[in-house]
N, C-alpha and C positions, 0 to 999 in steps of 0.2 A: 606258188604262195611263198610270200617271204616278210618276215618283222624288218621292220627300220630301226638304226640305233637310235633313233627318238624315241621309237616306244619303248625300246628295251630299257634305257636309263632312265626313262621318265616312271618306272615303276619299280626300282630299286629302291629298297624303303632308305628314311632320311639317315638312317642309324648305319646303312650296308649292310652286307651279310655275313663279311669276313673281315675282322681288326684288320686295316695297315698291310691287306692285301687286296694285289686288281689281277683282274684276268681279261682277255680278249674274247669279243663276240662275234655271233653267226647270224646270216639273215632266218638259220634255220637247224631245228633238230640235226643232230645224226642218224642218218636211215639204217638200220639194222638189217641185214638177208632174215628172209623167213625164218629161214631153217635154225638159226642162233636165238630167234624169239621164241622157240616151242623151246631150243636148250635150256636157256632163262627161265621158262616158264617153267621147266620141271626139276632145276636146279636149286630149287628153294627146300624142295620136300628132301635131295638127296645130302643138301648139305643141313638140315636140320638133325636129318637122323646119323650124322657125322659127328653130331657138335653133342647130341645126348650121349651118340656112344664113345667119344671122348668122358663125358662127365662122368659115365657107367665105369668106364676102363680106371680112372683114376682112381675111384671110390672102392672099386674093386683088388684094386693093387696097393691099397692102402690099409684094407682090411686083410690083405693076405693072400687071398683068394686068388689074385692072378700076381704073376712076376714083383718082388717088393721093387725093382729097380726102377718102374717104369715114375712109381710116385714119386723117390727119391732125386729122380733126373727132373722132374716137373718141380719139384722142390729146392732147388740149387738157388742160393743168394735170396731167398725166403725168408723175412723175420718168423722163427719157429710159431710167435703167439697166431701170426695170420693164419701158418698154416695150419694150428692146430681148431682154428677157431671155421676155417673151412670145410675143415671135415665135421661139424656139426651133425646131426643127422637128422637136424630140423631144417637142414639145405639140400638134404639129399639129393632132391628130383629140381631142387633149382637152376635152371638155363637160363643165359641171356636169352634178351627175347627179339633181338636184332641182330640180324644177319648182315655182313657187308663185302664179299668175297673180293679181291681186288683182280681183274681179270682181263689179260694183256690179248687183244687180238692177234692171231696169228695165222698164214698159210691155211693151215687147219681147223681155226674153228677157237678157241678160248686154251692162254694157259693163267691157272690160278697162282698168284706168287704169292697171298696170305688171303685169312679170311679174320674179317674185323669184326667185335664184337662190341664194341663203345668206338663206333665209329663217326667220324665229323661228314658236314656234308648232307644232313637230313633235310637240317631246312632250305639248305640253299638249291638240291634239288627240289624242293616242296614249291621253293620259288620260281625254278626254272622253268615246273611240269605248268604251274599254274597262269605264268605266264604268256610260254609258249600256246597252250590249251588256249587259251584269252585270243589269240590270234590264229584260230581256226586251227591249230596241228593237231594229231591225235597221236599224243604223246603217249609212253608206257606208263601203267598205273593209272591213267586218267587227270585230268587237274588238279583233284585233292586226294589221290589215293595216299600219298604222303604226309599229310596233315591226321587223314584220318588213319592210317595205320598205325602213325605216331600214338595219337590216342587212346588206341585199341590196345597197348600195350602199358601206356600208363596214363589209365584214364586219371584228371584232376590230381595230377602230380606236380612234386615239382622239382623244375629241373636243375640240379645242383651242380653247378658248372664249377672247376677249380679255378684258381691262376695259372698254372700251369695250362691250362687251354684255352685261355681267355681271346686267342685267335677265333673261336666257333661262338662266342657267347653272343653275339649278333644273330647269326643264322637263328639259336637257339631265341631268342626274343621272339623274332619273325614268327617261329614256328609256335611260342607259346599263344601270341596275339590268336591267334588262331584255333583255340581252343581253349578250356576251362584250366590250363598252368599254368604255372610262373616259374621263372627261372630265379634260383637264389645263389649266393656265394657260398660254394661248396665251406670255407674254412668259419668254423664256427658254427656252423649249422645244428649241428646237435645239441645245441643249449641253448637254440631259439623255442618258445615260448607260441608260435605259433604257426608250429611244423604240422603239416597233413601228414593223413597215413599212408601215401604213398609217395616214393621218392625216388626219382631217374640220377643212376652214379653218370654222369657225365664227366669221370676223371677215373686215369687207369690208378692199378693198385699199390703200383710201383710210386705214385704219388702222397702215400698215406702218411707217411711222416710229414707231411704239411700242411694236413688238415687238420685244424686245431676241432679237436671235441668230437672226432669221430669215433673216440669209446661210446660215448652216448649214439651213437649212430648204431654201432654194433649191438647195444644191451637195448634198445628200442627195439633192433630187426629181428633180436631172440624171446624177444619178448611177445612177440606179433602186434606192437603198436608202430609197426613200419614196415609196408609191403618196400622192400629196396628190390633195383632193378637195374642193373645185373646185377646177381649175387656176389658174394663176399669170398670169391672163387681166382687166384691170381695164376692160379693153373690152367682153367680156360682161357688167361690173357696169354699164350706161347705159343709163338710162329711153329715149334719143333713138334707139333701135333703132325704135320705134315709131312714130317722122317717119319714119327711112328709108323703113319699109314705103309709108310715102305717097309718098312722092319720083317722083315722073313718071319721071325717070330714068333709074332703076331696076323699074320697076316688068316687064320682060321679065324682067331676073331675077329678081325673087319668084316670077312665074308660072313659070319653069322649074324653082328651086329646089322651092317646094310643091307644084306642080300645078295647074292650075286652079280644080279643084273645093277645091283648100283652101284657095289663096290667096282665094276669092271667100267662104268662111266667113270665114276671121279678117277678113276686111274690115268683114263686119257684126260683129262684139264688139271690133273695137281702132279708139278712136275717132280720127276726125280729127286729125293732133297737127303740129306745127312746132318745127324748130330756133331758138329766138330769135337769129336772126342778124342784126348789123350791117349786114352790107355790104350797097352802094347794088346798086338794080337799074336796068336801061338806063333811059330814060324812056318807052316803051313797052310794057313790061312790069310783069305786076303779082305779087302774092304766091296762088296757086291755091289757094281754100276761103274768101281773106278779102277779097277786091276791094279792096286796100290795095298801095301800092308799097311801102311802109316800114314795120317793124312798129314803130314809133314813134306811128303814126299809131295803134295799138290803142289807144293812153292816150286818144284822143277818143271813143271808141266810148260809145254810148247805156250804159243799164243792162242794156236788155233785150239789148242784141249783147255782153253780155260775158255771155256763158254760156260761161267760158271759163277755166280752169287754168292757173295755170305753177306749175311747181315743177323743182329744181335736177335736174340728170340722172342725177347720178352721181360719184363719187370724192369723197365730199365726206361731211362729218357733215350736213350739210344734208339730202342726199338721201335719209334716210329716217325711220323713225318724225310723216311729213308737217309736217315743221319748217318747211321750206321752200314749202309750198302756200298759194297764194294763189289765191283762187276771186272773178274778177271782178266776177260779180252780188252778191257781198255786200258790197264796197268804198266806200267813197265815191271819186265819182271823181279825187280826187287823190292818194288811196294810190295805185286803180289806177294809174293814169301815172306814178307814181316804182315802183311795182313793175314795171311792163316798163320802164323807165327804168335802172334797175339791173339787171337781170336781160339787158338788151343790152350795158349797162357790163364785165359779167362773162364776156360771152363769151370772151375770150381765153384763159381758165386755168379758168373753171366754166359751159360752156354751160349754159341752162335749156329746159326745154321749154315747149311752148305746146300743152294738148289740150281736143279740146270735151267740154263738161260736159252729161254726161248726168244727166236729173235720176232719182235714184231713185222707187221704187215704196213706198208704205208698205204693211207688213203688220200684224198682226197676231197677236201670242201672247201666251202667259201669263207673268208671271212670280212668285216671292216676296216677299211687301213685306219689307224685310229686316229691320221692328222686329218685325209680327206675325206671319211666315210662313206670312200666308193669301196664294189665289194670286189673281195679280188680271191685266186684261189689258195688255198695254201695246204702244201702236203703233211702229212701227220701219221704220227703214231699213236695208237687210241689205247686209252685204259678205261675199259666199260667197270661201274660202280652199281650193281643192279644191290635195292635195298630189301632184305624181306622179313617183313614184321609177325613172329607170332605171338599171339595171347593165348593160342591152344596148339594144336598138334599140326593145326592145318595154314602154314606159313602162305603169307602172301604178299605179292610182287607189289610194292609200294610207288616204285618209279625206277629209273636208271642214268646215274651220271655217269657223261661220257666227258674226259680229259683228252683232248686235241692237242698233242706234244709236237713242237718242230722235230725233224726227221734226224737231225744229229745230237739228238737228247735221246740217250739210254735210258736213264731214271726216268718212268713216266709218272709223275705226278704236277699237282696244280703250281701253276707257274705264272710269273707276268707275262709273259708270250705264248702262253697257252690259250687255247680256246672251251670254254666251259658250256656244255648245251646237255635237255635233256636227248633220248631216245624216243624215235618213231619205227614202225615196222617199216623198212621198202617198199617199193612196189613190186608187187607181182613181176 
């Protein structure tokens, strides 16, 4: 079974899915091993109760109750009014309610490099599943589990896209069409006159000084005449949740919060990672994972000991679309050194992270050459986007993008020479 690029473009709506971006296509899904489709499938429940026990730990550390450092570190380059106005205690048990974990195939099976939570991509999987599905494949999520998951989480909302992402606000069209929303321009919004009560933030928080009249957006959502989604929480937008999980520390309560048996899976798929922090340690003490007292000391490190990521954490235009990623083993080493150089400089107001680089697996599939639309093979490095949508406790698998990267691209994200397809299970 195979699509032709006729059909494939002949059902890209007239508007596209992405501003002023293209991508390469496939006669066909990416087939998935069994055994990574039951990981997926159980990976929704472990990283839901990942993302509550983050909200729990923060809330918790803010009130006293656990270590004050942990809030204060999630609080770094915070205007004080957001943070004070997050800790609400009418947000308490507020979670985003979209999952989007970013998750690099490897040797082994899945490594997690972030988990998104106002993540792009919804509709243009929504499009992929539905179209692919249209031509007989039996895609993950089914042909509209993405439309309708979407739904599920914010029924007859609507979806407030910024400038600053105005890249997605196509997809988000597509996906409105498709349902009882509409998309509106995030800036100014709050002083429209014919806002529903529910509203999808489709812009991170780090973007607030540029939405004009989002006090009114705030004193509406404390008022309960505005269900917003995701909350008013710039702490769950920080890649350095991912250090925590490592944190010695802490690490009773991870086990409490998850479980055992699921604190000891995400162990294996969320890699090794560090808070690039300044501060000195005793002199007997060293930094756990990197036999170094100082992470100063990274900048000497061989070529081969930097298999090794930083990128910014969060609240920041840095931190996403991988602006901000610096991947050690391809530096020379005196970038390296001024990029963890800088990147300790910035702690006070933009901590950054430090996580180990798992090397991808190369595959294998087809794609169109885009002059002669004959299908020819092309090897890649896959970054799977599996979506999962909760409206309650019981998260569910929406669909899954898969980003098809040439084999000498590090960075795996969406690219003009990339190939963009949903996910099918294998064959037996």
């Amino acid at each position: 079974m195979h699509a032709s690029l006729s059909q494939l473009k002949a059902a890209i709506p007239p508007h596209g899915l992405f501003a002023d971006k293209e991508w390469r296509f496939s006669p066909q899904p990416f087939p998935l091993a069994q055994p990574l489709v039951v990981e997926l499938e159980k990976l929704g429940h472990r990283l839901w109760l990942f993302q509550k026990a983050c909200n729990d730990l923060y809330a918790l550390s803010a009130d006293g109750r656990q270590p004050g450092w942990i809030a204060e570190l999630l609080d770094r380059g915070k205007p004080p009014e957001l943070v004070a106005f997050s800790r609400l205690k009418a947000f308490r048990q507020h979670v985003p309610k979209v999952l989007r974990p970013d998750l690099i195939l490897t040797e082994d099976g899945f490594a997690m490099s972030e988990l998104d939570s106002i993540p792009g991509g919804i509709g243009l999987t929504g499009w992929l599943n539905q179209t692919y599905a249209d031509l007989g494949f039996p895609v993950l999520g089914g042909a509209h589990g993405m439309q309708k998951g979407f739904a599920s989480i914010a029924p007859g909302a609507d979806i407030l896209v910024s400038r600053e992402a105005a890249t997605y606000r196509p997809e988000m069209e597509w996906l409105a069409q498709h349902s009882d929303q509409r998309v509106c321009d995030a800036e100014g919004y709050g002083n429209r006159s014919d806002k529903r009560s529910r509203a999808y933030r489709f812009f991170e928080l780090f973007d607030l000084a540029n939405i004009q009249g989002f006090e009114a957006l705030q004193e509406a959502t404390l008022a309960g005449q505005l269900e917003l989604t995701p909350p008013w929480k710039p702490q769950l937008e920080e890649k350095m949740w991912l250090a925590l999980f490592w944190m010695r520390p802490l690490r009773d309560y991870w086990r409490r919060a998850l479980s055992d048996r699921h604190f000891a899976a995400l162990q294996k798929i969320i890699p090794r990672s560090w808070v690039l922090d300044p501060q000195p340690l005793p002199p007997h003490a060293e930094i756990p994972g990197l036999d170094i007292q100082d992470f100063e000391q990274l900048g000497d490190f061989s070529q081969k000991q930097r298999e090794l990521v930083i990128k910014a954490s969060g609240f920041s235009e840095l931190a996403w679309g991988a602006r901000s990623v610096v991947i050690g083993s391809d530096e020379p080493q005196s970038a390296w050194k001024q990029a963890v150089h800088d990147a300790l400089k910035a702690f006070p107001t933009q901590p950054y992270l430090l996580q180990r680089f798992h090397k991808p697996k190369t595959f294998i599939h087809s794609v169109f050459n885009s002059d002669t639309e004959q299908v020819e093979t092309f090897p890649a490095k896959i970054r799977l986007c599996p979506y999962y949508f909760c409206p309650d406790d019981k998260p569910v698998l929406g669909g899954a993008l898969a980003t098809l990267c040439p084999p000498d691209k590090k960075i795996l994200h969406g690219m003009r020479d990339a190939i963009l397809v949903p996910v099918i299970p294998a064959a037996p």
